[in-house]
C-alpha positions in Angstrom: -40.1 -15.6 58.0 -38.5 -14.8 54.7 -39.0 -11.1 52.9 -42.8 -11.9 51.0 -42.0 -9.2 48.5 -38.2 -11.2 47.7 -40.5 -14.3 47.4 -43.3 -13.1 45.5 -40.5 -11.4 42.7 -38.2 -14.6 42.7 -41.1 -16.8 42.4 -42.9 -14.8 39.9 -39.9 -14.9 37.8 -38.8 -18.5 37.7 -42.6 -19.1 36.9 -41.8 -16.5 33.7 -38.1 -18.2 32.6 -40.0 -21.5 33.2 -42.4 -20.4 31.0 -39.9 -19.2 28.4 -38.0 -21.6 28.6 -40.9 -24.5 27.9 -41.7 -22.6 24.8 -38.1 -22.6 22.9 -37.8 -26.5 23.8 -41.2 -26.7 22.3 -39.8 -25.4 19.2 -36.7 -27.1 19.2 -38.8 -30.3 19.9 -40.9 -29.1 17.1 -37.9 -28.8 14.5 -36.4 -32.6 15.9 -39.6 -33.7 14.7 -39.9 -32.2 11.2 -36.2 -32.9 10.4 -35.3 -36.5 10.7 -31.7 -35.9 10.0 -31.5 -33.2 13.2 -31.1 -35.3 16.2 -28.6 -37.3 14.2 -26.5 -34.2 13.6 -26.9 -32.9 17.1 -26.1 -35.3 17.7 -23.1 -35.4 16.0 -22.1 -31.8 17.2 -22.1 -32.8 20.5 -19.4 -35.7 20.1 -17.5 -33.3 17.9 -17.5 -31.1 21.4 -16.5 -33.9 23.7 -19.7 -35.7 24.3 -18.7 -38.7 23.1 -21.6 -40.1 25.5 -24.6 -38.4 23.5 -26.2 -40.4 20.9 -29.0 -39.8 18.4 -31.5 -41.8 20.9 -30.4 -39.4 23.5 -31.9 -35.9 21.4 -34.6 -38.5 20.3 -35.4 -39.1 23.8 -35.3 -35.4 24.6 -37.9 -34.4 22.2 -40.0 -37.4 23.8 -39.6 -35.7 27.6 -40.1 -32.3 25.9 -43.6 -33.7 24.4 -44.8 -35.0 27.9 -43.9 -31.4 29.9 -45.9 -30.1 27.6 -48.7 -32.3 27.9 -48.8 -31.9 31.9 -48.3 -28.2 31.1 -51.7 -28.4 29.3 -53.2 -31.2 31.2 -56.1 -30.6 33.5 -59.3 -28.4 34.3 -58.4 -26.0 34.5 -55.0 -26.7 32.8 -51.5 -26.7 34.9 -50.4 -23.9 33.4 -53.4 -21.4 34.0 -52.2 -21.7 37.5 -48.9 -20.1 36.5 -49.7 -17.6 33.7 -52.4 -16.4 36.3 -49.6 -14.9 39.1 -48.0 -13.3 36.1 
């Protein structure tokens, strides 16, 4: 049997940089969808880098998959992410 105490901590934090991290894609998603022109020059940027394989569609379709974690995230009765905040 693993260490319960390693466990709990590890688990506890993913759960917390899960969390974290949901809410600054949330935002970003937030700011793809108020500036049209953003996934476009992400888009952009990322080719500049080397990523000649990223296109608008592909920050467009980010935002999308961003949208729907947060809807399963705030889905249910009680909602899928009271069961996280609540071993926090």
């Amino acid at each position: 049997m693993s260490d319960p105490t390693a466990f709990y901590r590890t688990f506890t934090g993913a759960i917390s940089t899960y969390i974290q991290a949901l809410q600054q894609l949330s935002l970003m998603q937030d700011r793809i969808a108020q500036d049209a022109g953003l996934a476009a020059a992400a888009a952009a940027a990322a080719q500049a880098a080397g990523r000649s394989d990223l296109a608008t569609v592909d920050f467009t379709n980010a935002a999308g998959a961003i949208t729907q974690l947060n809807f399963t995230f705030n889905s249910g009765t009680p909602t899928q992410k009271s069961f996280l905040y609540k071993l926090l």
